[in-house]
C-alpha positions in Angstrom: 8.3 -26.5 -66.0 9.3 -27.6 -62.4 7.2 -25.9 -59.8 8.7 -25.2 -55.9 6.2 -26.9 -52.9 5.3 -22.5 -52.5 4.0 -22.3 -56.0 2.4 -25.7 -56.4 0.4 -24.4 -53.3 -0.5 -21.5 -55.1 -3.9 -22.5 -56.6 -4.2 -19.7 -59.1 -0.3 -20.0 -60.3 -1.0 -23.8 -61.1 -4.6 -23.2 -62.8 -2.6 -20.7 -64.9 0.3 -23.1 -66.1 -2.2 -26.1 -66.4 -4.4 -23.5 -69.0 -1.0 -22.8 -70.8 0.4 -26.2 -70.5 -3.1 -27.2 -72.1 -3.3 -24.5 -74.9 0.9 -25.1 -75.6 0.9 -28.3 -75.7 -2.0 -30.7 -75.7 -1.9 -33.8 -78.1 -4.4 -33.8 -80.5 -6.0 -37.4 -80.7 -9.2 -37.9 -83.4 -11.1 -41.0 -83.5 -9.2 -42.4 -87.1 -5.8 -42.3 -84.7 -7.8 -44.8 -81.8 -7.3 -48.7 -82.4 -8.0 -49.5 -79.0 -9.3 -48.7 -75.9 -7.8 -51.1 -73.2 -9.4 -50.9 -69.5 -8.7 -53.1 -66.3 -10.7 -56.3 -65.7 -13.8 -55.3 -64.1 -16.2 -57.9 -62.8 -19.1 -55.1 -62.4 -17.9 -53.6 -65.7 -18.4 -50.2 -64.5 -15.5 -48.7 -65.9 -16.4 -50.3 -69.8 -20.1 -49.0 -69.1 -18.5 -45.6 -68.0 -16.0 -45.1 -70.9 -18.8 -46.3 -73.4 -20.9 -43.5 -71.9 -18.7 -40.7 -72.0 -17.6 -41.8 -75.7 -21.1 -41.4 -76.4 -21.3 -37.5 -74.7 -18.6 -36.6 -77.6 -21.3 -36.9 -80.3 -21.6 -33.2 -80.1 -17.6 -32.9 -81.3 -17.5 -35.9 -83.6 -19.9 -37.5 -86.3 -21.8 -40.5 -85.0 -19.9 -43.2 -87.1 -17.1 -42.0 -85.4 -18.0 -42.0 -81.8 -19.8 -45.7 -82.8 -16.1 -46.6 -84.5 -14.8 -45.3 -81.1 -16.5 -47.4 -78.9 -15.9 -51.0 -80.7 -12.5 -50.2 -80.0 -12.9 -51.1 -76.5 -11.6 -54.7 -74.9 -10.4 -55.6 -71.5 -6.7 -56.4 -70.6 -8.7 -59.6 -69.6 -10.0 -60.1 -72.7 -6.3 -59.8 -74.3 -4.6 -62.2 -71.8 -7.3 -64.9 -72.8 -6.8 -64.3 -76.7 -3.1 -64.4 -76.5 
């Protein structure tokens, strides 16, 4: 749906459409579906240590072996470019 600069202003209008747009048309992604997890280089590796973590916070919505499945998936674009 294309939205005018007036409407996109419009907080409620968008909050709306983005609950619709959500409900409509989400994708549906389960942990079988995953085979990687690929995240920018990060010398600090904050953004691994923050995906891990909020992998972890699903365990209410999937089994464990899943959500442990779910985070081995996760490399580095680094760590491609150096096995390739």
């Amino acid at each position: 749906m294309f939205m005018g600069l007036k409407d996109y202003r419009n907080k409620a209008l968008t909050d709306r459409l983005h609950r619709q747009l959500w409900t409509e048309h989400r994708l549906e992604v389960y942990p079988d579906d995953i085979m990687y997890l690929i995240v920018p280089y990060d010398r600090d590796e904050k953004l691994v240590l923050e995906l891990h973590k909020y992998i972890k916070s699903l365990k209410s919505r999937y089994s464990e072996k899943d959500v442990v499945f779910v985070t081995t998936t996760i490399m580095t674009d680094d760590c491609i470019k150096e096995d390739i």
